[in-house]
Structures are given as C-alpha cells and as structure tokens.
Backbone bond lengths (Angstrom), bond angles and torsions (degrees), N, CA, C in turn:
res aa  C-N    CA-C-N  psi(-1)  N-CA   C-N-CA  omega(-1)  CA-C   N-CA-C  phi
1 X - - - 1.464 - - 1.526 109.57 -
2 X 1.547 130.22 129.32 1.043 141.98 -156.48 2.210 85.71 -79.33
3 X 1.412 94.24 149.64 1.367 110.26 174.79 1.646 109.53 -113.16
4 X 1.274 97.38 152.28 1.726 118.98 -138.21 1.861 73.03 -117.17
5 X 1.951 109.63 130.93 0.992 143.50 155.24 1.910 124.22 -105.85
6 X 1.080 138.89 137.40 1.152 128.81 -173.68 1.564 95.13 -137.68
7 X 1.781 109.86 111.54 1.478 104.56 -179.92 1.487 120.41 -119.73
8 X 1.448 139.04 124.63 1.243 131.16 165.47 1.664 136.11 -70.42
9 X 1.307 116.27 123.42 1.626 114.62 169.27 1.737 100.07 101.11
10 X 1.453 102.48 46.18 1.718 106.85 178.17 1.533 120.47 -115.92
11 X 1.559 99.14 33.72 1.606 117.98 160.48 1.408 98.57 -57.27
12 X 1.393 132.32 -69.55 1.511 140.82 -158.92 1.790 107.48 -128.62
13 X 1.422 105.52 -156.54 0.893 110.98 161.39 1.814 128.52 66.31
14 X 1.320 103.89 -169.53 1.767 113.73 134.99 0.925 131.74 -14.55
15 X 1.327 112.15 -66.22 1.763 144.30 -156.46 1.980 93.03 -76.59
16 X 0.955 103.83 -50.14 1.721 128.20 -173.53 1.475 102.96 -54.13
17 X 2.031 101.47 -65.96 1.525 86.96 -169.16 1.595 103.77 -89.64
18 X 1.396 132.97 -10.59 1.470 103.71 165.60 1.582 125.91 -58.38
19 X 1.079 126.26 -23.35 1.542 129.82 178.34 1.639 99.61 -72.58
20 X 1.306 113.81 -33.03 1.709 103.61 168.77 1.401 104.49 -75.48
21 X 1.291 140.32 -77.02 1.566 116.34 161.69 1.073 143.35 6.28
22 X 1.554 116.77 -67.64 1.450 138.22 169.97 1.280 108.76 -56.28
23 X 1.372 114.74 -65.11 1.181 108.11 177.24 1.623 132.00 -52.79
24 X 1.134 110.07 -49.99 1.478 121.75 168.25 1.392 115.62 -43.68
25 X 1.747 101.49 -22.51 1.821 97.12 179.17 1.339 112.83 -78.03
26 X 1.406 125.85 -18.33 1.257 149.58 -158.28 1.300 121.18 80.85
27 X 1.366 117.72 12.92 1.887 118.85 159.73 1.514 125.19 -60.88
28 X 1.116 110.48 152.86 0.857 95.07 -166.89 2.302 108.95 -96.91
29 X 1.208 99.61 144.08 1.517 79.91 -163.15 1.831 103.74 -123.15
30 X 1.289 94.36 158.62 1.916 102.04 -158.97 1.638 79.75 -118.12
31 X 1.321 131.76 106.30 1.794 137.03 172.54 1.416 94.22 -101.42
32 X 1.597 86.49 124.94 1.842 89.06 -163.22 2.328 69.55 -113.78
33 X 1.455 103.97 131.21 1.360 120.52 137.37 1.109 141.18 -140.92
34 X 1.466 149.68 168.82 1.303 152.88 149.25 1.401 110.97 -31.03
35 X 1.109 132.87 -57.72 1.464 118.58 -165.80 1.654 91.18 -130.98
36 X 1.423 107.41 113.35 1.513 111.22 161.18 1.665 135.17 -69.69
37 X 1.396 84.40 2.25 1.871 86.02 -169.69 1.251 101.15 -96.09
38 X 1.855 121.38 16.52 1.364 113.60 -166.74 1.335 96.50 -108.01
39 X 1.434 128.92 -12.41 1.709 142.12 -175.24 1.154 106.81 -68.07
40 X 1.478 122.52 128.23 1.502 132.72 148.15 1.646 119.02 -100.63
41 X 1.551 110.29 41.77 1.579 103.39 164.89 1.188 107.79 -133.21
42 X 1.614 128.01 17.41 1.292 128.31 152.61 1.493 121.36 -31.59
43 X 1.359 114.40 -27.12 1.200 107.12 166.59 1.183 139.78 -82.14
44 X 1.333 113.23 -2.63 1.497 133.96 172.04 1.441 129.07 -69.16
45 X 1.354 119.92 115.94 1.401 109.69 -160.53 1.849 104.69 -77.75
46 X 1.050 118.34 -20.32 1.693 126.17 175.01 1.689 107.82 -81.03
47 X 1.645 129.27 -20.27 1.441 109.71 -175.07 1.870 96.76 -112.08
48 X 1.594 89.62 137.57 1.760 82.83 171.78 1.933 98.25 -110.26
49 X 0.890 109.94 148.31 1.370 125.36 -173.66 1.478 94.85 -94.43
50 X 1.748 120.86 119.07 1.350 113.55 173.85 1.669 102.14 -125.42
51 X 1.082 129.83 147.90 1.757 141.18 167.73 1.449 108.08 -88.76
52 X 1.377 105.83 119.79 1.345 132.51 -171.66 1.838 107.20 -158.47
53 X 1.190 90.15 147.17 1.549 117.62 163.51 1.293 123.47 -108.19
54 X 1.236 137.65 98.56 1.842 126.24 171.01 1.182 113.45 -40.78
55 X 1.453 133.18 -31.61 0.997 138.77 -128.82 2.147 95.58 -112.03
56 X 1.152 80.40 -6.43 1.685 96.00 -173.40 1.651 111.14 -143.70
57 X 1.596 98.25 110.46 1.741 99.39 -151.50 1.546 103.56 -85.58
58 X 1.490 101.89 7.65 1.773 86.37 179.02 1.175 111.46 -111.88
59 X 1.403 123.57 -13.54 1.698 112.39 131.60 1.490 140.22 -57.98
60 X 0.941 105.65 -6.90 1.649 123.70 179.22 1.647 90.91 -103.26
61 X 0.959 140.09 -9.45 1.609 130.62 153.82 0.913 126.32 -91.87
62 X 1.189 133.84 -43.52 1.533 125.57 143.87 1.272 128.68 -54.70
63 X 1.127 127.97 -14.27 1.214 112.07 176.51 1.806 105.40 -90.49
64 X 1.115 122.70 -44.12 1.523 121.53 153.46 2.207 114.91 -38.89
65 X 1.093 99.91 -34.46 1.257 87.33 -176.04 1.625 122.62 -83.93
66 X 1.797 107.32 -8.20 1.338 122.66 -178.82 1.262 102.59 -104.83
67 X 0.988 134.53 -21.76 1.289 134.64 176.61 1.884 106.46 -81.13
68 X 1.355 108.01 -38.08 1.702 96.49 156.46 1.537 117.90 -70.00
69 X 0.952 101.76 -52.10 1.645 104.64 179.21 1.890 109.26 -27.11
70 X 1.656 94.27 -52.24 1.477 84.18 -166.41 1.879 107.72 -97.08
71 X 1.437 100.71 -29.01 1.650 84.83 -163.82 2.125 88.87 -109.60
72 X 1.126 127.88 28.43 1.478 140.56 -156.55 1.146 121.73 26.84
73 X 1.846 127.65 -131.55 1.460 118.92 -176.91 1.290 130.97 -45.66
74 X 1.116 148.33 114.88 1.786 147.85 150.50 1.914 103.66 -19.46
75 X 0.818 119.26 110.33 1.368 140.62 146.69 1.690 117.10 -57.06
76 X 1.319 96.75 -64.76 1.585 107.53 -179.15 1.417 107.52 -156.57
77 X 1.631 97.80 133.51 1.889 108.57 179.78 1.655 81.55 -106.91
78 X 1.449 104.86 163.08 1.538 135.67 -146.51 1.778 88.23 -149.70
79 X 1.097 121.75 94.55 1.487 124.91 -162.64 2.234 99.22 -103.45
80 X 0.753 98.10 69.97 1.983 114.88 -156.41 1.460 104.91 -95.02
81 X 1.507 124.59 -50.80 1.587 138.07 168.25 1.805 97.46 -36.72
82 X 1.898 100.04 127.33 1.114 111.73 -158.68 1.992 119.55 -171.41
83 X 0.920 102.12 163.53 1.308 79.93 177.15 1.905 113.55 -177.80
84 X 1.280 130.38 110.14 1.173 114.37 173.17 1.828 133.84 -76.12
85 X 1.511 104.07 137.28 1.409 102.08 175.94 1.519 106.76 -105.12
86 X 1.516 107.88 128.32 1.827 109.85 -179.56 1.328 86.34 -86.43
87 X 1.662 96.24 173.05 1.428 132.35 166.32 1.361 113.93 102.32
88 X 1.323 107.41 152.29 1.573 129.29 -173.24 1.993 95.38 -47.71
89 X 1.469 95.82 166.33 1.608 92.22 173.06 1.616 122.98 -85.65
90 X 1.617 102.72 -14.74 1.571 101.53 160.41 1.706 115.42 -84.32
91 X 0.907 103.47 -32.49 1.669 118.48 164.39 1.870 112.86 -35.43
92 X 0.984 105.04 -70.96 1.786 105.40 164.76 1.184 139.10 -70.94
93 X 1.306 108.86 121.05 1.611 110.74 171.26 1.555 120.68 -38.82
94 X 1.629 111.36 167.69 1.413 117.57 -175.06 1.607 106.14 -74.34
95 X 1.405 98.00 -37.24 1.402 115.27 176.37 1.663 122.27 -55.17
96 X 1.370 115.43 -34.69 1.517 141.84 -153.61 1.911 90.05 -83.57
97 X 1.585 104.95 -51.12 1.206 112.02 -172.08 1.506 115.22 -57.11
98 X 1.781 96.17 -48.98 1.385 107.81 -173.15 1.438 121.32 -53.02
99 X 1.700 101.54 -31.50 1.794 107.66 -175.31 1.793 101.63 -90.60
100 X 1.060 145.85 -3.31 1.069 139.76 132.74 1.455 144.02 -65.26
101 X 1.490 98.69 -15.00 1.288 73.69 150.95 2.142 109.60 -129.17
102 X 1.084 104.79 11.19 1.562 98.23 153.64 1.564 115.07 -58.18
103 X 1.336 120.80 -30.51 1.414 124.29 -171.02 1.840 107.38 -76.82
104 X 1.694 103.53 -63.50 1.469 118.42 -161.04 1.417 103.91 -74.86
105 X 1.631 123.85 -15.28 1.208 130.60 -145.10 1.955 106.43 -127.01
106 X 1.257 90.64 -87.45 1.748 102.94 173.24 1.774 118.77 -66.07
107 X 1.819 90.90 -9.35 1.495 90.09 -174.14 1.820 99.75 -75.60
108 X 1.440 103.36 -45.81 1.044 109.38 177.53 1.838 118.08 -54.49
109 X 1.032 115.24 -56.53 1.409 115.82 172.02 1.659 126.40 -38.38
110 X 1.574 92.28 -33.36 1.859 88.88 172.91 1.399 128.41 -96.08
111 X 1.675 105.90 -6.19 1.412 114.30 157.15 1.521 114.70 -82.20
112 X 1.070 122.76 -25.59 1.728 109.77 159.20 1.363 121.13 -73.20
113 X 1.685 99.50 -40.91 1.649 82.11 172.46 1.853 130.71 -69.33
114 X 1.337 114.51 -12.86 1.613 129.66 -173.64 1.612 83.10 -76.07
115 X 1.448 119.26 -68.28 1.976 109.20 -173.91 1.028 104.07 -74.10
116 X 1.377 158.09 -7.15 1.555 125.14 179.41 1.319 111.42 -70.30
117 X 1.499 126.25 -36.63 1.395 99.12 -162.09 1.668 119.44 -67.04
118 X 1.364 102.34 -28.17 1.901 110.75 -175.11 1.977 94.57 -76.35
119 X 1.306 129.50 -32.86 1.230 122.54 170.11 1.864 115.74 -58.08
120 X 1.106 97.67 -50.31 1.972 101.09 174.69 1.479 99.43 -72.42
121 X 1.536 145.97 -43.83 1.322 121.89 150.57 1.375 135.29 2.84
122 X 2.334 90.18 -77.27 0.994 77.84 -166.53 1.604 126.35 -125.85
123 X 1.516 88.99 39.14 1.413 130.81 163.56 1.770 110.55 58.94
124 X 1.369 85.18 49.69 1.699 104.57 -151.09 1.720 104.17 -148.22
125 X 1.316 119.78 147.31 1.259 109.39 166.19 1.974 107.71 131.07
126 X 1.359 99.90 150.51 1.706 113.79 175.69 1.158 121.96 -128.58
127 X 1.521 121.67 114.77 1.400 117.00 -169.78 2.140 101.59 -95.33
128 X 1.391 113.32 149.66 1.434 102.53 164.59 0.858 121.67 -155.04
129 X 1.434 110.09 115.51 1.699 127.77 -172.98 1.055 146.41 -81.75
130 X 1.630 127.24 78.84 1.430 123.09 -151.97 1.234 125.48 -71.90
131 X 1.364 112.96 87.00 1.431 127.00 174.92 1.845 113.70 -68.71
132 X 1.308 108.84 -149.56 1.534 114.16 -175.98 1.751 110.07 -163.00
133 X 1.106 103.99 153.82 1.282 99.15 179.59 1.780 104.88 -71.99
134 X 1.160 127.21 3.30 1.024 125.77 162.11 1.610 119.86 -88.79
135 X 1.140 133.85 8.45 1.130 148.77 116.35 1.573 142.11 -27.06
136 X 1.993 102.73 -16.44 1.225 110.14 -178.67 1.181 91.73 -132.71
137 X 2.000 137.46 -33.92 0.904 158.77 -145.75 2.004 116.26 -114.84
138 X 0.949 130.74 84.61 1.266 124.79 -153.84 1.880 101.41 -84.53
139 X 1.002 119.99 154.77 1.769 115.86 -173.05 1.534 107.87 -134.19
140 X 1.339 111.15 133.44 2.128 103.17 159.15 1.354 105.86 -31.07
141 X 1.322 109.56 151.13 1.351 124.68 157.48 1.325 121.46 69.74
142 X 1.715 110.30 -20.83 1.403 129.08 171.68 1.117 128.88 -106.27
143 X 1.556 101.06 42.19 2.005 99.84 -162.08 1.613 96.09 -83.32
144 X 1.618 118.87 -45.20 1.199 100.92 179.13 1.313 135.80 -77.02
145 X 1.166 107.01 23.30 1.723 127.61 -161.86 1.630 87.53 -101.17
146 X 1.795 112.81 -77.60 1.495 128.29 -172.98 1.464 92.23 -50.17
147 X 0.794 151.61 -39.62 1.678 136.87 -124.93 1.257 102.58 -90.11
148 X 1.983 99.23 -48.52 1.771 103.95 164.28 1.276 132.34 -48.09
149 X 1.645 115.39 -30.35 1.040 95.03 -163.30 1.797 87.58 -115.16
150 X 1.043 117.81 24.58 1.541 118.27 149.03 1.477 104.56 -85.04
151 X 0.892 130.17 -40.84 1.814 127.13 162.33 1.032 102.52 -48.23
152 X 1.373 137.06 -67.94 1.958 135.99 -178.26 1.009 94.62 -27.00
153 X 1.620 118.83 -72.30 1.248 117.01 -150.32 1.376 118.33 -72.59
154 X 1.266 112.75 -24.12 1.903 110.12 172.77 1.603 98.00 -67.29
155 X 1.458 138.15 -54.11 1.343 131.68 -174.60 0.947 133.67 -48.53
156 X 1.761 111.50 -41.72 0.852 140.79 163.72 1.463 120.50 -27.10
157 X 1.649 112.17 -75.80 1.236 135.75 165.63 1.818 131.67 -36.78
158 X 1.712 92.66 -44.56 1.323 76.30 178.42 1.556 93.41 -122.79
159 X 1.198 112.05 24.35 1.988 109.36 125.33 1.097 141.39 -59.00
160 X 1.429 92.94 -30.32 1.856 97.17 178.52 1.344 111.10 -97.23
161 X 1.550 133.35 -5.75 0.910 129.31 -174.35 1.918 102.59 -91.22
162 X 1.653 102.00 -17.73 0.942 103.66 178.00 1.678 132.15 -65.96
163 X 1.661 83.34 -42.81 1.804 105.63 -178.96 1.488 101.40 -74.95
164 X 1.237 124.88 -56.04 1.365 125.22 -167.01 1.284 116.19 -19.25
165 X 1.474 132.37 -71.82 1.391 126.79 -175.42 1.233 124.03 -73.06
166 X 1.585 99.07 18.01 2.337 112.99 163.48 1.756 96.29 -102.44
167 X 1.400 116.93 -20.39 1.427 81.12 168.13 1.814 85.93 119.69
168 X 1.535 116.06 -1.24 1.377 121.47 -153.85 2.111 95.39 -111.09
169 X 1.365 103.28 125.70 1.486 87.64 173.34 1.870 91.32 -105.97
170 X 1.690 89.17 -171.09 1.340 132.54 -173.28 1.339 154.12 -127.75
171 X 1.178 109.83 62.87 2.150 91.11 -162.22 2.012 104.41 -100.40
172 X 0.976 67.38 153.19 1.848 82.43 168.19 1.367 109.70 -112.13
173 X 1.430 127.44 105.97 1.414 142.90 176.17 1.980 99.70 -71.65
174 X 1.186 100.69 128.83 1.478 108.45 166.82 1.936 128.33 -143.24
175 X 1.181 95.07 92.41 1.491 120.40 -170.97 1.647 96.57 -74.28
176 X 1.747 90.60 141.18 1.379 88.61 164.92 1.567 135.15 -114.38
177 X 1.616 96.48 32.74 1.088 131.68 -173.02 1.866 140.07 69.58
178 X 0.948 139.62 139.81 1.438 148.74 -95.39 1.613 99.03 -140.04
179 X 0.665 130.31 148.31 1.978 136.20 143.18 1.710 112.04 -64.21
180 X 1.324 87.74 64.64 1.736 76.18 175.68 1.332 102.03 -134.72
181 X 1.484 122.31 -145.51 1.666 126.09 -172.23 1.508 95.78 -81.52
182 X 1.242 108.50 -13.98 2.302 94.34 -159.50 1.626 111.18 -41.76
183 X 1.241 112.63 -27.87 1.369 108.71 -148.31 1.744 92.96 -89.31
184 X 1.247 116.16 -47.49 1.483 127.74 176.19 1.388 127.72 -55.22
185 X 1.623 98.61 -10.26 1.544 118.10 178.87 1.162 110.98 -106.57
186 X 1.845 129.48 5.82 0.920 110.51 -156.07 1.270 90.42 -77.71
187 X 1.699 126.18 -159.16 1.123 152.61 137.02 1.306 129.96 -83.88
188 X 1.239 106.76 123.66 1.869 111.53 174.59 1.345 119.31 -76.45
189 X 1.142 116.99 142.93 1.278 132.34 174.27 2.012 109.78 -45.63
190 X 1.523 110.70 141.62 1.641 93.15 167.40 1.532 130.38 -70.16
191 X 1.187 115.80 -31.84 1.179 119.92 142.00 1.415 138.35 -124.09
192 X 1.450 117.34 172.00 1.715 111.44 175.48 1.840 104.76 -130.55
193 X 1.334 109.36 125.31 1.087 139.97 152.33 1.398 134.26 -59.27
194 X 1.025 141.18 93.32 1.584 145.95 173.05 1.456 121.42 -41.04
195 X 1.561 112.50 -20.24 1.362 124.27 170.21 1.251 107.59 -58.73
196 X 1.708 122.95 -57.05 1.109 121.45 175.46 1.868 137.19 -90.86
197 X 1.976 90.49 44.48 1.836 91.79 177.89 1.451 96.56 -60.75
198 X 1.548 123.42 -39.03 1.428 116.82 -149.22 1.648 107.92 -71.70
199 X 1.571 102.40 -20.99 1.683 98.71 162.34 1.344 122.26 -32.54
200 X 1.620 95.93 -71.12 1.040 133.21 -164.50 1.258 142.40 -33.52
201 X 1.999 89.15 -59.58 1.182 105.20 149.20 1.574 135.45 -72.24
202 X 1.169 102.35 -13.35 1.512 108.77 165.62 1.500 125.38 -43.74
203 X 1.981 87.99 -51.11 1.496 92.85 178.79 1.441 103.23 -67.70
204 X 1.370 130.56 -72.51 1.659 128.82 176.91 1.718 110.27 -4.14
205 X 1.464 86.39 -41.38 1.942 76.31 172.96 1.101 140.17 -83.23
206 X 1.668 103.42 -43.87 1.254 103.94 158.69 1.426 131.24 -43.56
207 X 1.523 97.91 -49.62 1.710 107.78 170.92 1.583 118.33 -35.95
208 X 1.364 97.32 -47.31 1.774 107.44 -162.43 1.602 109.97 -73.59
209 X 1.533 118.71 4.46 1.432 108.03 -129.69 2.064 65.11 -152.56
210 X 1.333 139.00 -5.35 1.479 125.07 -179.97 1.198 80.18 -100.28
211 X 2.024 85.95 173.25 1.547 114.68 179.45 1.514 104.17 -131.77
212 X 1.103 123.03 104.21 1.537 131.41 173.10 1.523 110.97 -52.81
213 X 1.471 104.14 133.76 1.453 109.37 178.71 1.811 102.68 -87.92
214 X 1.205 124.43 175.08 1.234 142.69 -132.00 1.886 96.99 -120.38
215 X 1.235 100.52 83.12 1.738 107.15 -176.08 1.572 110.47 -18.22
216 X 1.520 106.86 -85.54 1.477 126.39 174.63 1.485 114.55 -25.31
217 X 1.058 114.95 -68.13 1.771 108.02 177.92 1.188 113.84 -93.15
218 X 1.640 139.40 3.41 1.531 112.99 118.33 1.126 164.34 -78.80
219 X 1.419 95.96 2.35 1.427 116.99 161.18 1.515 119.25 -93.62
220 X 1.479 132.10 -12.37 1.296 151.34 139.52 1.509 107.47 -37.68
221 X 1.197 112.87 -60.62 1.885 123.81 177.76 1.542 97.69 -60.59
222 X 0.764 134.93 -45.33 1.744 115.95 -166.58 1.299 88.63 -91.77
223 X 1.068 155.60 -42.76 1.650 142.15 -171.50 1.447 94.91 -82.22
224 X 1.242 130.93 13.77 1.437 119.86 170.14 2.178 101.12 -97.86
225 X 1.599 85.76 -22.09 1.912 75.02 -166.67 1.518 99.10 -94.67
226 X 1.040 101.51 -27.20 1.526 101.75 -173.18 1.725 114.36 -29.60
227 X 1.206 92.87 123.00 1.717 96.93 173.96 1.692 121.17 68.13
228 X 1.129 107.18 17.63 1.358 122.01 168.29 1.380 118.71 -69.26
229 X 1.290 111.05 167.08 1.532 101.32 178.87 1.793 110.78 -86.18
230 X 1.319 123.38 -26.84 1.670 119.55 -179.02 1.481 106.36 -131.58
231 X 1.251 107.48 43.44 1.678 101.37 162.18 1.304 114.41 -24.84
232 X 1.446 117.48 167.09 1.515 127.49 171.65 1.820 120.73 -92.13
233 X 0.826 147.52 73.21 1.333 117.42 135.24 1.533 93.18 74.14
234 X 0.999 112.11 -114.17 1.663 146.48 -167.29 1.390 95.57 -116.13
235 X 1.445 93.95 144.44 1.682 115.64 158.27 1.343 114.72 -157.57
236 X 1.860 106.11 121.00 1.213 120.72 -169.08 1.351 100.52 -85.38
237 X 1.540 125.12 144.01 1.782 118.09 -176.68 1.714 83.31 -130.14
238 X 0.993 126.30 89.66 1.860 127.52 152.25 1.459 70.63 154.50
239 X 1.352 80.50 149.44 1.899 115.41 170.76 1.234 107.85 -73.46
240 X 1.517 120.99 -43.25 1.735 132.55 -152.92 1.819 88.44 -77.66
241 X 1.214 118.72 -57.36 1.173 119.28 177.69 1.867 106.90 -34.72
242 X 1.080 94.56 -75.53 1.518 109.18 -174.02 1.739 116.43 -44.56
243 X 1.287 105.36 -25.99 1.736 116.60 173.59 1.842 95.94 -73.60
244 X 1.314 106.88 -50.94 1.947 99.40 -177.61 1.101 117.32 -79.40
245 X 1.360 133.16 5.82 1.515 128.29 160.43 1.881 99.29 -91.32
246 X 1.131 117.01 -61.35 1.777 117.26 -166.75 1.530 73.32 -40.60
247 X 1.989 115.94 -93.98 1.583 93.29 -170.69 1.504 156.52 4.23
248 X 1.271 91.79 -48.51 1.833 117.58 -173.64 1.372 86.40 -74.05
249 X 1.321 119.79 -79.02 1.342 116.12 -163.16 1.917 115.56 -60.34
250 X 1.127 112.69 -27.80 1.495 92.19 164.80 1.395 137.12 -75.19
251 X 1.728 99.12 -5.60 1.508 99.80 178.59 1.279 86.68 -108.67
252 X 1.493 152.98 16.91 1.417 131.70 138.24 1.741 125.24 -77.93
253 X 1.343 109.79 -6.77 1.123 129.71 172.67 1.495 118.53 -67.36
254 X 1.760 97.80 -58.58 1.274 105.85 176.49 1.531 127.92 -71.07
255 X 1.688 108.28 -16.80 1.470 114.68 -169.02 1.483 96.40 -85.56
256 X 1.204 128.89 -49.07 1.717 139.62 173.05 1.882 106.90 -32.29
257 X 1.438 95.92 -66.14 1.542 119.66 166.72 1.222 104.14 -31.22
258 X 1.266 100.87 -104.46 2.162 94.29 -179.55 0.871 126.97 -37.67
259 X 1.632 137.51 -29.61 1.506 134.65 175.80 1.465 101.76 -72.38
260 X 1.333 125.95 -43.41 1.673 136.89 -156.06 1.943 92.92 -37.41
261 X 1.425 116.91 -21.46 1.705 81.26 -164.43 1.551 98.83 -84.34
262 X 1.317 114.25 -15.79 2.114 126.51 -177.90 1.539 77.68 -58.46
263 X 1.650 133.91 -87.79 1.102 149.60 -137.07 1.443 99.43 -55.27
264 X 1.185 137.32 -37.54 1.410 137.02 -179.00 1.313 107.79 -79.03
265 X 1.455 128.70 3.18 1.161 98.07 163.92 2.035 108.58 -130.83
266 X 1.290 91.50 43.84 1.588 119.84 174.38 1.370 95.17 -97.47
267 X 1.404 142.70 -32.16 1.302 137.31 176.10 0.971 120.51 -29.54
C-alpha cells in the first residue's frame, strides 16, 4: 500500500520539486498551497492539490482532514512553506517581523499540531522540518530570516525528543540554498538606511563568494529518508552549507575556550 506524504509551500521551489520526488516514488502526496491555479500536477492521479494557509490553522485542518479522507493516515508531513524577510533589524517593521515568523515559526507549529494527534494514535509517523543552514549561521540583513529558523531548530529538537518515545521520529532538513525563486520572493525591508550599506554589501559578498547546492538531488535525499526506520537528526543537503556550520562551531569552541577561565569562576 502506497504511503501518504502531506507537504507545505509546493507552488515553486523545494516544496515543487519534492512532490515530483514523492510522487515518482509512487506515494501518494497531499501539496497543500495558497493558490492552486499555480500547480502543474493536477494531472497526477497520486498528488491531490489542497488550499491552505500555514499561517491560518483552520485551513491547515482541513486540509489534513481531506487529504485523510482520500489518500488516509499521513506517513510523513514535509513542513517546506516559508519565506525570507531582508533588511537590517532596524530596517523592518514590527509588523514585517511578526509575519515572519507566523509563517517560518507558528506556521510550522500548526501543521504539527493538525497531524499529531492521528500520529500518537497511531504511534507511527515522520515529521520534517525545513530549516536552513541559516539556522545555525546568522547573516547581515538576514537576522530576521536566520533567527526563525534558529527558533525551528530549537523546537524542532525538543520536539523530537518529545515524540520519540510515541513511536514518532524527526529530522530537521538544512539546505544551503538553491537557484530558485526564494531570493526574488523575498521581502524588503520597510525601510532602508544608509548606515547600513556596509551590511549590505557584506551580504553581496558573501552571496558572490557561496555555492548553491543542486535542487534535484537534494530534494531526492530527503524523499530518500522519509519514513525510514532511523532517519538522521539533521540533514545537511549542500556542502557550502555544511562548511559554515563545522566553521560556526569551531569558532564557538574557541570563543568558550578563551573565556572558560572568566566562566570558572561563575561557579
């Protein structure tokens, strides 16, 4: 019997080619987006196209409840719906912040809460949370972007420690981002400040100076673990990503280190 995936934010993107993935495995897949008239797999007799908002949890219940109706239990939700906001942190409105992280943050929270209860049922089930290597890695101009999904990733964690002994696993997907629309979708800041060109250009450099990982065979890798019996934890999909986390963590090593003789006497 084909196993039932339910994924958010598969207008484009990620979200887009995992439902080609999924599908190609022969699962059956529930592509939950905002605007359905933007889908070209209506023709697929395995994907049902459902309209939902993350951002609004009682569409995110119905759409879980039609998607059992027709293809039954969730196997694995695909938590992908997402979105970056640029600009400095005085740069964005209060408002700007708030809808970033209702999306990256609370959006996520009400798609676990709509599947957990039929997952603790049936003491069965894989949740997967598409975080970013900016999740470990904070950037100019992208603080309110990373910050969310440094929230993912704390929830994340002791989410899974939560489900685990129901029988429920966990991975946190962390891309280090793609050639696709994300960047063109982001959101601009409400205003921009001249104080912060030198941000700015910071990022321009960094930008000029990453290496995008390869859509197709990272989205192949997460539809490869899905529903396995010992998924990982985490799974990094781009190398470049994976070079700025080891990084991160060796210069948190070393900063701990030199402070450690202050910290020893905080005892």
């Amino acid at each position: 019997m084909p196993k039932t995936v339910l994924i958010t934010g598969t207008s484009s993107g990620m979200g887009h080619e995992l439902v080609a993935q999924f599908a190609r495995r022969g699962w059956n897949v529930a592509a939950v987006m905002r605007n359905p008239s933007e889908s070209d797999f209506a023709n697929l007799d395995n994907v049902q196209i459902l309209t939902a908002d993350v951002t609004h949890p009682d569409s995110i219940h119905s759409a879980v409840a039609r998607s059992s109706a027709v293809f039954g239990p969730l196997d694995v939700v695909v938590n992908n719906a997402g979105f970056a906001q640029l600009g400095t942190l005085e740069e964005i409105s209060l408002d700007q912040w708030r809808a970033q992280y209702e999306t990256n943050v609370f959006g996520v929270v009400s798609v676990v809460s709509a599947v957990l209860p039929q997952m603790r049922g049936r003491r069965a089930g894989h949740i997967i949370n598409i975080s970013s290597m900016g999740g470990h890695v904070s950037l100019p101009t992208m603080s309110a972007y990373t910050s969310s999904k440094f929230a993912l990733e704390g929830l994340s964690e002791g989410l899974a420690k939560e489900i685990a002994p129901l029988g429920i696993k966990l991975t946190i997907v962390e891309p280090c981002g793609f050639d696709t629309s994300f960047s063109s979708n982001a959101n601009t800041a409400a205003k921009q400040l001249s104080d912060y060109d030198s941000a700015r250009q910071a990022m321009k450099d960094f930008s000029a100076t990453s290496r995008y990982g390869n859509l197709e065979r990272s989205m192949s890798a997460v539809a490869d673990i899905a529903g396995i019996d010992q998924p990982p934890l985490r799974l990094a999909v781009g190398s470049f990503g994976l070079e700025m986390v080891r990084n991160k963590m060796a210069e948190l090593a070393e900063g701990y280190s030199t402070w450690e003789p202050v910290t020893l006497t905080t005892d």
